[in-house]
N, C-alpha and C positions, 0 to 999 in steps of 0.2 A: 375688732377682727377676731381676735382670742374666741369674744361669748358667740360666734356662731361657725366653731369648730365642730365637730361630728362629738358628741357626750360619750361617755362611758357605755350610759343605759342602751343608746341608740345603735353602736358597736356589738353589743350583747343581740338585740334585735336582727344584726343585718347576717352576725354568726349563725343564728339559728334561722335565716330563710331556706326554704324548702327548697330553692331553685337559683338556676342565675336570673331567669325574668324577675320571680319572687325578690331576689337580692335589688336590681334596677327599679322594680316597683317602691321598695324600701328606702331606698338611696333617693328619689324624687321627692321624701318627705323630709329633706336635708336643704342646707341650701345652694347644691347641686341641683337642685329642681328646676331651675329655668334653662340650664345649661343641657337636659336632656331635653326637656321640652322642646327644645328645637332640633332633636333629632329622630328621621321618620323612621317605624320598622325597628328591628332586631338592630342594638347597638354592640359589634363586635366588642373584641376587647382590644386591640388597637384605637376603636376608636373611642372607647372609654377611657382610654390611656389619654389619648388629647384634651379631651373633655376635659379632666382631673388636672392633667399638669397646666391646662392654657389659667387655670383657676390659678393653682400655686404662683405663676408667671407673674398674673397680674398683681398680686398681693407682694411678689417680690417687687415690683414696679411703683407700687405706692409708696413699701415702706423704703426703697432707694430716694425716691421722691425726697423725700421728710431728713433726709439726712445730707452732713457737707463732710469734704475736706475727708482724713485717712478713712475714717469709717465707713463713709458711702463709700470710697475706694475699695477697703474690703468687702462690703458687703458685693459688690458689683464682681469681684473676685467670686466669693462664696458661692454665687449665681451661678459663674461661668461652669463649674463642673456639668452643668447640663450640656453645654456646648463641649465639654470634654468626652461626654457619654455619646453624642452625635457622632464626633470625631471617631471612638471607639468601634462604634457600631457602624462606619461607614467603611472603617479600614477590615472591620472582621468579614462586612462583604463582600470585599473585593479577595481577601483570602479564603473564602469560602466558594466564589466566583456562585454570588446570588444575584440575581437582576436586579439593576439600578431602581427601578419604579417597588420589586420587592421591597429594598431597604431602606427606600425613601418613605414607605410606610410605617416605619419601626420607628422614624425619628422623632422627638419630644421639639415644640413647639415653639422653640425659641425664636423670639423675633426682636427682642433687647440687650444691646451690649454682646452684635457678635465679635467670632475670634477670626471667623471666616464663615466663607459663603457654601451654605450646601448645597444648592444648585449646581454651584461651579465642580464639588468635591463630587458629585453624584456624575460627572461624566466623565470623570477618570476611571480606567481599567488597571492600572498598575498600582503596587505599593510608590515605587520608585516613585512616579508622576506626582503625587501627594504631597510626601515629602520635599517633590521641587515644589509646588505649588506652595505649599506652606512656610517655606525660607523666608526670613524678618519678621514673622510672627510669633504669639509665645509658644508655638510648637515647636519650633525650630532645632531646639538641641535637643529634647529627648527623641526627636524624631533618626535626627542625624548620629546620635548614641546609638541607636535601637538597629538603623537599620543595616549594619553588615551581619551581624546574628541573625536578624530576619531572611537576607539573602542569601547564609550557608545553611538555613535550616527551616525554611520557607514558613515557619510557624509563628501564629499570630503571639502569640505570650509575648515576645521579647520589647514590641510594639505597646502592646498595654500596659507591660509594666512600668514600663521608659514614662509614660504617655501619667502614670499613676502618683508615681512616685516623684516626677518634678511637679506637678500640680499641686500637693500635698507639703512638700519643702517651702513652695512659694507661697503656700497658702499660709503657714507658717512666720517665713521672715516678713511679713503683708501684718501679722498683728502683733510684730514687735514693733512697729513704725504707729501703733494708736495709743492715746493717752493714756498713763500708766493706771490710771480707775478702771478705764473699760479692756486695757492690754490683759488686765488679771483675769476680768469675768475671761474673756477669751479663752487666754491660754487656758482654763479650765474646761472649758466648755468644749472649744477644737479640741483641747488633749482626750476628752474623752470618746470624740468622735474617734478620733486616730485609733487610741485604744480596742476598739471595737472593729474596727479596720484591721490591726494587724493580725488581733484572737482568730478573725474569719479568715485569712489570709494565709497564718501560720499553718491550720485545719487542711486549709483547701491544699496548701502545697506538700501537706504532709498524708492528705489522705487520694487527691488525685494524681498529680503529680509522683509522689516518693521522693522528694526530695532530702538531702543530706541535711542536719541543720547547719551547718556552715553557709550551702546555700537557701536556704528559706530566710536564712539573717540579712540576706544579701538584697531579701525582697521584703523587705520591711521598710515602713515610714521610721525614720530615727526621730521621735518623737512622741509624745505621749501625756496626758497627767497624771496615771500611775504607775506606767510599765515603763522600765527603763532599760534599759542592756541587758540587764541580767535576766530582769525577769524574760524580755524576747531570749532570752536564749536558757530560759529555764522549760519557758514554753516550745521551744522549736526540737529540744532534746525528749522531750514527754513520751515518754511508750503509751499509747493508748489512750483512750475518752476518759479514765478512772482518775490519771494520775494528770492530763489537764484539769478536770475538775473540782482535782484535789488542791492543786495548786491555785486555780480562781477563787475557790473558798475561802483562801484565808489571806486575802486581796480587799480593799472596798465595793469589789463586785459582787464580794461572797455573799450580801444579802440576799442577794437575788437566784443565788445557784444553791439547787436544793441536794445536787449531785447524780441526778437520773435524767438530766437533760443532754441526748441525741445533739452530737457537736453539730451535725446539719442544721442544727436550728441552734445552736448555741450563740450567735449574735441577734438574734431576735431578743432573748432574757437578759442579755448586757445591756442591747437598748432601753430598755425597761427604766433599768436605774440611771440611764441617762436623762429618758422621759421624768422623772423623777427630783433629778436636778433643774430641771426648765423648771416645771412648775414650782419652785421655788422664789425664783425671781421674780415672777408675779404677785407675790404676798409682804414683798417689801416697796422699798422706794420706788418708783416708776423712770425716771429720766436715768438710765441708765442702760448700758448696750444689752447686757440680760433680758430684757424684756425685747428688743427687735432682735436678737438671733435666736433667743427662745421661739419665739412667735414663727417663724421661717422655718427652723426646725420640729416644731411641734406638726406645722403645718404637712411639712416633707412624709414624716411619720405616720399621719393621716393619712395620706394619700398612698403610701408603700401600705399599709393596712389596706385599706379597702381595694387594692388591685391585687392582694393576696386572696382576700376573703372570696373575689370577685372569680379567681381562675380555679378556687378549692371547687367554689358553685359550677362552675363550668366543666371543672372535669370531676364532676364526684366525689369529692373527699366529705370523707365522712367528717362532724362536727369535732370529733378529740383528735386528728389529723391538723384539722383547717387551724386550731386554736394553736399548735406551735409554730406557727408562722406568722400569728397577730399579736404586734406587742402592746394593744388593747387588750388581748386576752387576757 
């Protein structure tokens, strides 16, 4: 499954298409090729989005297959945050009061291992209704957390965060419960997802938001394999892009920060050296979990690539633009 991931060289190729057709023409000599091939005409980019994740879906579906007992358990977990991203995007419609059939368009293809029904969630009009809806499911507390803030201040944040940050927890105490072998790849591997979550996270609520750091700490995964307390709260205090920078540099991510990298895209180069640690576990022993959460996430990575490259082709971004948001680049 790994040897017919999208290469390096072919990445380099799809960055420099002249176009988005040019780009879909490129992408067809992948093995995304039979999966276009069956689509007639101009293929939006919704509906490239389906295309691409119904791919990831299924490859999560085999390598669930291949596995028993905690580990399938987590990985079936791991899965779920796609039905978390449904969830998200189905609650931001109804706060944005978008048409059901709109945001039924926007949703990612999940048809394994749901949490609930999105047909059923697509004809509710209230936050309220949802929330009843979803009571005995794993929604249920951050929803019921979430929603008296959401009703004195009608904004979606309080919801997504809720919605974020018990996903993230649970995802967590899920791989303290695996064999203490594959518990360590984990915790390394999650911790440095988290890691990259919080970096983007700390930005976003420090550069849209304005938040205090007392409260940006608030909105943090407590979690991590390098960042602990102090550093979330060395980062949430940072005046400016200079002095995060500064501080990631002399971190294990400092390989990767040269220190002229735009925080907007600053989780794209921490990716990097996550991509980094995957392909590691592929050059040692095989029967081990490294290699199926590598392989899922390499895959993930793939595919956030090339629907980056795919919208730069779409809306004109120029090539030294499109490349700080490809962490192929």
């Amino acid at each position: 499954m790994k040897g017919v991931l999208v290469s390096a060289e072919k990445f380099l190729v799809l960055l420099n298409a002249e176009s988005y057709q040019d780009f879909l023409r490129l992408l067809s000599t992948t093995t995304y090729a039979e999966a276009l091939k069956q689509q007639v005409g101009d293929i939006p980019i919704p509906g490239l989005t389906n295309i691409l994740y119904r791919s990831l879906f299924r490859d999560y579906e085999k390598t669930i297959g291949l596995l028993a007992g905690e580990i399938q358990k987590f990985l079936i977990l791991f899965y779920q945050k796609y039905e978390l991203m449904n969830l998200k995007t189905i609650l931001r419609g109804i706060c944005s009061h978008v048409a059901p059939e709109q945001v039924a368009s926007l949703l990612l293809p999940t048809e394994q291992y749901p949490l609930f029904s999105k047909e059923q969630l697509l004809t509710l009009r209230k936050v309220q209704d949802v929330v009843a809806h979803l009571q005995n499911t794993f929604f249920e507390y951050p929803l019921n957390q979430a929603l008296p803030r959401f009703e004195k201040e009608q904004e979606f944040f309080p919801l997504e965060m809720a919605l974020d940050l018990h996903y993230y927890h649970t995802l967590w105490d899920a791989m303290k419960k695996l064999p203490k072998a594959e518990r360590e790849i984990v915790r390394k591997l999650l911790g440095m997802v988290i890691d990259v979550l919080n970096v983007s996270w700390i930005i976003r609520f420090k550069e849209q938001y304005h938040f205090a750091p007392e409260e940006i700490l608030n909105y943090t995964i407590q979690h991590g394999y390098v960042f602990r307390l102090r550093d979330r709260q060395r980062l949430a205090r940072a005046q400016g892009a200079a002095e995060i920078l500064a501080y990631l540099h002399n971190t294990p991510y400092g390989k990767v920060i040269s220190g002229a990298e735009p925080l907007s895209t600053l989780h794209v180069v921490l990716t990097r050296q996550v991509v980094t640690q995957l392909r590691k576990y592929f050059a040692g022993y095989p029967f081990q979990i490294g290699v199926i959460l590598g392989y899922v996430l390499l895959k993930e990575f793939e595919i956030s690539d090339l629907m980056s490259i795919a919208e730069a082709k779409k809306y004109g971004f120029s090539l030294e633009q499109s490349q700080g948001y490809v962490i192929h680049a």
